[in-house]
TIVEX-116751 format. One line per 5 residues: number of its first residue (from 0); their letters; for each residue x negated, z negated, y negated of C-alpha. Coordinates in steps of 0.05 Angstrom, whole numbers, plus 32768, in hexadecimal, padded with zeros to 4 digits. Layout:
# residues N
NUM	a	X:Z:Y  ...
# end
This chain:
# residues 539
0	xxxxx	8000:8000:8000  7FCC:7FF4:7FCF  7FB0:8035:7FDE  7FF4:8058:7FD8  7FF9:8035:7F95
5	xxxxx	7FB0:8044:7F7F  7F90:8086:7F5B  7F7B:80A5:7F9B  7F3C:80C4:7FA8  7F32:80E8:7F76
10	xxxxx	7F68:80CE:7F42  7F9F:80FA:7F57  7FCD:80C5:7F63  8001:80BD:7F22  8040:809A:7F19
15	xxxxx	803D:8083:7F5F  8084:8064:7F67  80B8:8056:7FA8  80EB:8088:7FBC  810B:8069:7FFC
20	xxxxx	8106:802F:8028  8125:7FF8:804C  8157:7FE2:801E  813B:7F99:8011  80FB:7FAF:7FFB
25	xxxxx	8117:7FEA:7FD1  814A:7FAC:7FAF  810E:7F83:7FA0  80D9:7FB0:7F8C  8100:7FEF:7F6A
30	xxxxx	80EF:802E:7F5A  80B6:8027:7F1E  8074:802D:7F24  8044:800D:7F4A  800D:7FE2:7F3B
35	xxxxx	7FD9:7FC3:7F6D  8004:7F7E:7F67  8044:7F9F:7F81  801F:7FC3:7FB5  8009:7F7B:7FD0
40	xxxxx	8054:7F68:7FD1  807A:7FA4:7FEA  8034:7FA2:8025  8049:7F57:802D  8093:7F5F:8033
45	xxxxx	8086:7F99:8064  805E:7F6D:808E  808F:7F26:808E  80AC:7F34:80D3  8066:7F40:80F4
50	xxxxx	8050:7EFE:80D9  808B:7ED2:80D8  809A:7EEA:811A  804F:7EE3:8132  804A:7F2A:8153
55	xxxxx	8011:7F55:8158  8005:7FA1:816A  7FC6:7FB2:817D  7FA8:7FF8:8197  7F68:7FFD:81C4
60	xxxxx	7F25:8018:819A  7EE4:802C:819C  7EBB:800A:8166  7E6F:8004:8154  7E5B:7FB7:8159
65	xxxxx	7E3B:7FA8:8117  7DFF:7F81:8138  7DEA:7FAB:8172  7DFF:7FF3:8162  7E1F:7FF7:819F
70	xxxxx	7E63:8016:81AA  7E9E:7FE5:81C0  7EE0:7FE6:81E0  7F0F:7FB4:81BA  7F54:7FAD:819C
75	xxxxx	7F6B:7FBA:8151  7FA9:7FAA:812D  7FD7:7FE0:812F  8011:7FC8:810F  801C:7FFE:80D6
80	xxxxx	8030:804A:80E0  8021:8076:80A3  802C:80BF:809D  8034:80EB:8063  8070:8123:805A
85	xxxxx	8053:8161:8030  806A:81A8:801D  803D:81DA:8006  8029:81ED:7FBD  8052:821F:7FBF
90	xxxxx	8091:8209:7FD2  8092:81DE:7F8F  80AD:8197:7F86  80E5:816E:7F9F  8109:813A:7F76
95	xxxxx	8106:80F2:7F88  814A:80F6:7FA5  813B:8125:7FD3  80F9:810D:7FE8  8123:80C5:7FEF
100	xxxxx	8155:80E7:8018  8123:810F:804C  80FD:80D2:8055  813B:80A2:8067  8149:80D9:80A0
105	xxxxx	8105:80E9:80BA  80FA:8094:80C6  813F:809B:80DE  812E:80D5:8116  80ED:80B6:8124
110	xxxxx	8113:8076:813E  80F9:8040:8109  8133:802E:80EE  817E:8016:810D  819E:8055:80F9
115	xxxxx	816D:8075:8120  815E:804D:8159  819B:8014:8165  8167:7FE2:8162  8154:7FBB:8125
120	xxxxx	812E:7FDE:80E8  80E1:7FE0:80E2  80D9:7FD1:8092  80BA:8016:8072  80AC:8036:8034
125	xxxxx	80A8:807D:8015  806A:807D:7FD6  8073:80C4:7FAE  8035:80C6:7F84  802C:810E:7F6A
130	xxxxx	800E:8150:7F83  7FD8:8153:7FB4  7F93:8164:7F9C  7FA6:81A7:7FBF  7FE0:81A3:7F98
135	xxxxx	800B:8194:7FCA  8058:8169:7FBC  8058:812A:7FF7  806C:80E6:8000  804B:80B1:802A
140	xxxxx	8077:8089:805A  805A:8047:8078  807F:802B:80AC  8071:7FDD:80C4  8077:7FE4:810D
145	xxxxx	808F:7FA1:8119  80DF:7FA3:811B  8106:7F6E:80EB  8119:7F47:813A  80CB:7F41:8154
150	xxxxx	80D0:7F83:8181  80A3:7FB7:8177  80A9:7FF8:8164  8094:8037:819A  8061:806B:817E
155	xxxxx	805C:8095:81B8  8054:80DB:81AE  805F:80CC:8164  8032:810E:814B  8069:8146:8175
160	xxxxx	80A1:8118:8164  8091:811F:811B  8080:8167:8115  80C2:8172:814A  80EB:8149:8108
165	xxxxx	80C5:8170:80D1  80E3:81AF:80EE  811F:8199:80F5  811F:817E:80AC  8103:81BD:8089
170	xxxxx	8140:81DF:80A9  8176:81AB:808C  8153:819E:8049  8157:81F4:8040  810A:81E6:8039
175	xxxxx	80CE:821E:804E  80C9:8221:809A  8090:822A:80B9  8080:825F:80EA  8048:8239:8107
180	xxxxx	8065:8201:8117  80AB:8223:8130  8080:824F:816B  8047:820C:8169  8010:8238:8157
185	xxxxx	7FFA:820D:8122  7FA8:8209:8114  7F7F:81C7:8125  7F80:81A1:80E8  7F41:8183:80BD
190	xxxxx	7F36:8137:80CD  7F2C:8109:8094  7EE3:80F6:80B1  7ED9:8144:80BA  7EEB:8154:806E
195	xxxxx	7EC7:810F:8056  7E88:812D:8075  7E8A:8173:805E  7E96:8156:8015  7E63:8124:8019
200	xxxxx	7E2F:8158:803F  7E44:8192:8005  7E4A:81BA:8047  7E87:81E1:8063  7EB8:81B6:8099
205	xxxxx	7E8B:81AF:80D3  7EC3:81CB:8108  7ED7:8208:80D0  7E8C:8224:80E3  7E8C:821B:8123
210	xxxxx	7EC9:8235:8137  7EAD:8270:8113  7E69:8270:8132  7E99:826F:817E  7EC7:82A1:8161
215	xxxxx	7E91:82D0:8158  7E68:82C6:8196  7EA5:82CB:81BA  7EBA:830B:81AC  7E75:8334:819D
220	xxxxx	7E62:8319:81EB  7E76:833E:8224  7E6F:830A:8259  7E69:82BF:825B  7E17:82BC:8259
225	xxxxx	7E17:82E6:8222  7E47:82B8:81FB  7E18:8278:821A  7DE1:829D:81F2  7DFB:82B4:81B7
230	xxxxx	7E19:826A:819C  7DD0:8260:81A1  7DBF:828A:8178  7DF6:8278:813F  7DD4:823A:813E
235	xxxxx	7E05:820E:8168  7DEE:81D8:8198  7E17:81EB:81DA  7E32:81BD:8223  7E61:81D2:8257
240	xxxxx	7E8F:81A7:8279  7E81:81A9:82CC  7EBD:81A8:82F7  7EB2:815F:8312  7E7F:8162:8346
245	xxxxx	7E68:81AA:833C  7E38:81C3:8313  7E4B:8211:8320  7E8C:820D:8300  7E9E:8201:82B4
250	xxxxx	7ED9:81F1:829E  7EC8:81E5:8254  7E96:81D9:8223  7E88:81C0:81DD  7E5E:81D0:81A4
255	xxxxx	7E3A:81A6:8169  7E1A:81C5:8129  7DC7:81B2:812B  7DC6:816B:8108  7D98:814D:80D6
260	xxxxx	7D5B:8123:8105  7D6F:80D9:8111  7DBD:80F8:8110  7DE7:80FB:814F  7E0E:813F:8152
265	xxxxx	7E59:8142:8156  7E78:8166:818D  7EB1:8195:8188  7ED5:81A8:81CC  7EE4:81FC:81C4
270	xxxxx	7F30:81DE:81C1  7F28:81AE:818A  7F06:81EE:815A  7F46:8217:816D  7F78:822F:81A0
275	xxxxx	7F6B:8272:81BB  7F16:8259:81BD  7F1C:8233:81FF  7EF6:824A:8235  7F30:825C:825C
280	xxxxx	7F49:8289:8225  7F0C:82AA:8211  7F0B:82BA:825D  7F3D:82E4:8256  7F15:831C:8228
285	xxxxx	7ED1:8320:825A  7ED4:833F:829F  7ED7:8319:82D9  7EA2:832B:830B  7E76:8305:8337
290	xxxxx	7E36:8319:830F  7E55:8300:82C9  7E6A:82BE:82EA  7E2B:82B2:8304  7E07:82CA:82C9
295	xxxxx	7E32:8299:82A2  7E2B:8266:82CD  7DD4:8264:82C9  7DDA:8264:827B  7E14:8225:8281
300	xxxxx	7DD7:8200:82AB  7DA3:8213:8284  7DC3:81F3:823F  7DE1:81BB:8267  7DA0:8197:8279
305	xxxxx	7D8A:8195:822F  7DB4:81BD:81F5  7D83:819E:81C1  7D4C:81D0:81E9  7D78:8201:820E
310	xxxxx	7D50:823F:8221  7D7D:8282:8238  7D70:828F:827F  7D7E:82E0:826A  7D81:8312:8239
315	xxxxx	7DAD:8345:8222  7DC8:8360:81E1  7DBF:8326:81B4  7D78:832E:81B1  7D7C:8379:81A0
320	xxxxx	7D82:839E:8154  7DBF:83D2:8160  7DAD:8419:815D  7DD1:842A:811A  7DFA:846C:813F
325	xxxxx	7E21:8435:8159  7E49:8426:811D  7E75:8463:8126  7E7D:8457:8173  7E9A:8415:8166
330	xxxxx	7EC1:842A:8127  7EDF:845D:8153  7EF4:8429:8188  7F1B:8403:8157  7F3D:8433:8144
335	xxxxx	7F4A:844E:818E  7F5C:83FC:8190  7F94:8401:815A  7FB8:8443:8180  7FB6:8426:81BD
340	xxxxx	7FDE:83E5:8196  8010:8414:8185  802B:8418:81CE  8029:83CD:81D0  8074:83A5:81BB
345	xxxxx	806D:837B:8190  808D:8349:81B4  8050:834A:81DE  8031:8302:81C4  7FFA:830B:81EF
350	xxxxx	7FD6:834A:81DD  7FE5:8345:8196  7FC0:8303:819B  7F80:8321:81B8  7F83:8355:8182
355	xxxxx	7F82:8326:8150  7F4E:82F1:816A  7F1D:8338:8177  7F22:8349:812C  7F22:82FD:8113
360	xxxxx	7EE0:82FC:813E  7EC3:833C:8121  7ECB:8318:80DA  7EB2:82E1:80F4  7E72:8302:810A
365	xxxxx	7E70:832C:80CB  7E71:82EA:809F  7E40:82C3:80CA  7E0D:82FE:80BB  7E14:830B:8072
370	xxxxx	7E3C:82CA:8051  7E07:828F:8046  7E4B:8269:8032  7E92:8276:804D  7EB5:82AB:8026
375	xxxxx	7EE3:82E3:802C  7ECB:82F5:806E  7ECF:82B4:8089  7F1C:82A8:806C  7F2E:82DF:8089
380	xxxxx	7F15:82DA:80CA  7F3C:828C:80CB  7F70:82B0:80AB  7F7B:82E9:80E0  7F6F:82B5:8118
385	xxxxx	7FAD:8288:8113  7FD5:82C5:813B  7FAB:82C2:816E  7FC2:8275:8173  7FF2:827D:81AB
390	xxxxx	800F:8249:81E9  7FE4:824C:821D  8025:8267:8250  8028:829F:8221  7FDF:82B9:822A
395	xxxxx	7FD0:82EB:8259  7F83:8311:826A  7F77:834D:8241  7F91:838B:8265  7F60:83AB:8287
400	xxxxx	7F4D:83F7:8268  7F60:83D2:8222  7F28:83E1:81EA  7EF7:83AA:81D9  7EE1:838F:818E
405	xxxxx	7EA9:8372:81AE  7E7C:83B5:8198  7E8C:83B0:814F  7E81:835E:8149  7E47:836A:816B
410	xxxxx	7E30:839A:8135  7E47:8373:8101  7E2E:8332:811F  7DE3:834C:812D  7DE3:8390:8101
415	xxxxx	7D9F:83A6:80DC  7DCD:83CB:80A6  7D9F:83F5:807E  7DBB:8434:8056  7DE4:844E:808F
420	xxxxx	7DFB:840E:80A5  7E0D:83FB:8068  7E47:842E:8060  7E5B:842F:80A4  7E67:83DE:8097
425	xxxxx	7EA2:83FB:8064  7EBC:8424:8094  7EC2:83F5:80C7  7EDC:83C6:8092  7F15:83FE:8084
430	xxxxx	7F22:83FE:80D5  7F26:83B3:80DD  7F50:83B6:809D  7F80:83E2:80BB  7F7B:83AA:80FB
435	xxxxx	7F96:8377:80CA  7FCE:839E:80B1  7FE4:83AE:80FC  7FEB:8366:8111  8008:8360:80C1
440	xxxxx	8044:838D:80D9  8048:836C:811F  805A:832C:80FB  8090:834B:80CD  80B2:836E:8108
445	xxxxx	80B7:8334:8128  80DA:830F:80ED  8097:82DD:80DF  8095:82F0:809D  8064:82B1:8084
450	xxxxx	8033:82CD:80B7  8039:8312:8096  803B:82FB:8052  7FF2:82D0:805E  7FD9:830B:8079
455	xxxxx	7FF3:833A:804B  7FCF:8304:8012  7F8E:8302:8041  7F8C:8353:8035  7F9A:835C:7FF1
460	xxxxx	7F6D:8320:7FDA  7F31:8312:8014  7F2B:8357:802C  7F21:836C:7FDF  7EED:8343:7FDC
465	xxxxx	7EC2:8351:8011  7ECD:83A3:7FFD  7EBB:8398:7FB9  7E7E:8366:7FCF  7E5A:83A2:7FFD
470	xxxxx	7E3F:83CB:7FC1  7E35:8388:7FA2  7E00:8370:7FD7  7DE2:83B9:7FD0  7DD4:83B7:7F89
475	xxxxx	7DB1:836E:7F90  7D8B:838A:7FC3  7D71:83C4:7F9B  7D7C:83BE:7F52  7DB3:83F3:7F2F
480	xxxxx	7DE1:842D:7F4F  7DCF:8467:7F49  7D8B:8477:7F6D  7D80:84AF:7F88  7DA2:84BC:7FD4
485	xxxxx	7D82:84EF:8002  7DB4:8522:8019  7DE1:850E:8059  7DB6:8517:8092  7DBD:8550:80C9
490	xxxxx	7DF4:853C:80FD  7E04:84FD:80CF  7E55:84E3:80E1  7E82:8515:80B9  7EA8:84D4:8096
495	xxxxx	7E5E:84BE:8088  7E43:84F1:806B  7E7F:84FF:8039  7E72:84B4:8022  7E27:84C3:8019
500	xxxxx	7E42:8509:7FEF  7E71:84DC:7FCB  7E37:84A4:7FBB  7E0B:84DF:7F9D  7E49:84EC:7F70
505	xxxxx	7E52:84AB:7F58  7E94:84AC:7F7A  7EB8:846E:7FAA  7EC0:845C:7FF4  7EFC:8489:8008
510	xxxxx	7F39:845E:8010  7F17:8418:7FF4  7F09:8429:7FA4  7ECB:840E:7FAF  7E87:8427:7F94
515	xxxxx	7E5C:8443:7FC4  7E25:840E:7FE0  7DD7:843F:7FE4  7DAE:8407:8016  7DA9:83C3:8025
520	xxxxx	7D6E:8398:8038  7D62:8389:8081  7D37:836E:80B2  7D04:8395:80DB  7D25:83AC:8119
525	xxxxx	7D06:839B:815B  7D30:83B7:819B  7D69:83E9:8190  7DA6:83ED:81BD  7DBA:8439:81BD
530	xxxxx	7E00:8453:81CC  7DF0:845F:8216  7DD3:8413:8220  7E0D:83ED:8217  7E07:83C1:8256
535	xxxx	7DC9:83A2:8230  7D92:83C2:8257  7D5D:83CB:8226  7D23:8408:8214
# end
């Protein structure tokens, strides 16, 4: 309560007032603001029947001891339930009433009150104290979970309860529904410890990076060692999970980001980072053949017995530069990719799912190369991904003859883009662009018109970015526009050589308004993969 009634973290908090409640403390305490001395009396009014009636609720932990360091099992109070009601920027504001009146029924429906329940009422109160610092309209409801006759109050299964309610009171309050949580395809949400550490780091959200670093591994690999190897090489500390009493079958794994010396890293299960990156489900996009598997299963070992100094028991494409004819190989299969899509209903959960985690990975793997900090490419990859966030009944293995991303994240993952590669990137970009827009209209047919509307948002604002940002790079690279461009080469792509013809001309990128980009720096390449090696053999 005396947080509730406080300035918040950063000051946000203003006219922080009651809007419901238990009718006794609502009689005593009103509806004017609150100071830190009514805060103590609504907290200790809340709290009379625990203490009068001498109950406790307590909840097993894990806590450090203060004098060893060592990690304990013990029990904490657990007597209060708080949880906070919010709408999104967008939607605007509520009036007190209304915030009074959706409160009174969502205690109601989650059984803390007689109306509710037919037992006696838990005391509770509703704070309002402004907009989010995200801008967001909410109340905070904290619920004493001691009833007014000494019986306790059941929590169990409180988090699907609540969100069960919430739809159900977006619907009778004529609020915003949300698609997400209609279908339950909602994102993993930021912890408060995660966010604390990211803002007191000045870093990004420790599980935003790495679900990007998996995202991209996953879908530039073409077998399970490959993937093993390549969140290596993103920089990710990586341990499977063993079937119990096997060591030749994995039925999970987690990842950590490299921490500081003296700092013990924090481990992310492929679950926790996001839905469709499960082993299981990535599975479903690499072939299943007794080679992979056991390829797979040697790299699993190897990082298992020390991921702090795992060394990759193979090779393959990760350690190669791409030959740069690639680009229009793989630019071709996406588009091959979207005609193929056209054949596919749209009520077909499944394949639009793998559609959309492929290109959310190819961003991915594009922004892990080229963005030192997350930006368009990264948003847009998170942004795309949240289709791909389906029940695990309703996912299904890729059908077989089905045309593979993994080409063009690999490219864009590993890519030494000099001239060429440079304007092959925007081409690609205007393929995987066109990607977007396909799972776009999926969404609208389908009637999920917030889905289509963020994506619809992520392509007129993220993609504009990242195709206004390519001759952008170039020009840092190598001063003003305008040097000099050898004419297109002999046997040069036809689309490619009318962008070079346009760049001599001081003209755009067909079908982006962009300026054309002339080179970018690069490493030194040091093995090639040519369009005839693609099972990773190399020359």
């Amino acid at each position: 309560m005396v947080y509730l009634a406080g300035a918040g973290k950063s000051n946000e908090h203003e006219e922080q007032h009651l809007v419901a409640g238990n009718s006794a403390v609502v009689t005593m305490h009103g509806y004017g603001v609150l100071d830190r001395d009514t805060a103590l009396a609504i907290a200790k009014d809340l709290d009379e029947p625990r203490v009068k009636l001498g109950v406790e609720v307590t909840r097993q932990a894990r806590i450090t001891d203060p004098g060893t360091g060592e990690s304990i099992t013990t029990r904490v109070a657990a007597d209060v339930w708080h949880c906070s009601l919010s709408l999104r920027a967008e939607e605007g504001q509520l009036s007190d009433e209304k915030w009074g009146a959706i409160s009174q029924d969502f205690v109601d429906r989650m059984g803390f009150t007689e109306a509710g329940s037919g037992k006696a009422d838990c005391r509770w109160v509703a704070v309002r104290h402004g907009l989010s610092t995200n801008g967001n309209d909410h109340v905070h409801i904290a619920v004493s979970l001691v009833r007014e006759d000494g019986t306790k109050a059941p929590t169990h299964n409180d988090f699907t309860r609540a969100q069960g309610i919430c739809r159900d009171l977006e619907r009778d309050y004529g609020l915003e529904q949300l698609e997400s949580r209609e279908r339950g395809i909602g994102v993993r949400g930021v912890k408060p410890a995660e966010q604390a550490r990211a803002q007191r780091t000045g870093t990004e959200v420790e599980a935003h990076k790495l679900e990007r670093i998996v995202r991209a591994a996953s879908v530039a690999s073409l077998d399970e060692g490959e993937f093993v190897r390549r969140l290596r090489r993103g920089g990710a500390l990586v341990r499977p999970r063993f079937v119990a009493g096997r060591d030749d079958v994995v039925a999970g794994y987690s990842v950590a980001l490299r921490p500081e010396q003296g700092v013990q890293p924090v481990w992310y299960g492929g679950g926790r980072l996001a839905r469709d990156l499960t082993l299981p489900r990535m599975r479903e996009g690499w072939p299943d053949s007794p080679q992979s598997a056991q390829g797979g299963v040697d790299e699993w070992r190897a990082t298992s017995k020390n991921p702090w100094q795992y060394r990759p028991v193979a090779s393959g494409r990760e350690e190669m530069t791409p030959d740069p004819k690639l680009w229009k190989q793989y630019t071709d299969e996406i588009k091959q990719l979207r005609v193929q899509m056209r054949e596919v209903p749209f009520e077909d959960r499944a394949s639009w799912a793998h559609l959309a985690r492929d290109t959310a990975g190819a961003f991915a793997a594009w922004s892990q190369r080229v963005e030192v900090t997350p930006g368009p490419l990264a948003q847009t990859a998170r942004d795309l991904s949240r289709t791909a966030q389906i029940r695990a009944h309703e996912s299904k293995p890729k059908p077989a003859g089905r045309v593979s991303v993994a080409g063009a994240t690999m490219m864009l993952l590993q890519a030494s883009t000099q001239g060429q590669g440079t304007m092959a990137e925007a081409i690609m970009l205007r393929q995987l662009a066109s990607t977007v827009k396909a799972v776009m209209d999926m969404h609208t047919a389908i009637g999920e018109a917030q889905r289509a509307a963020q994506l619809d948002r992520t392509l007129s604002q993220q993609y504009s970015q990242v195709r206004e940002r390519l001759p952008a790079i170039v020009r840092a690279g190598t001063g003003q526009p305008g040097n000099a461009m050898p004419a297109p080469a002999a046997g040069l792509d036809p689309e490619l050589a009318k962008i070079v013809q346009a760049a001599q001309r001081g003209q755009v990128i067909p079908g982006t308004g962009s300026p054309v980009p002339t080179r970018i720096e690069s490493h030194k390449p040091q093995t090639t993969v040519t369009p005839n090696e693609r099972d990773g053999h190399e020359r």
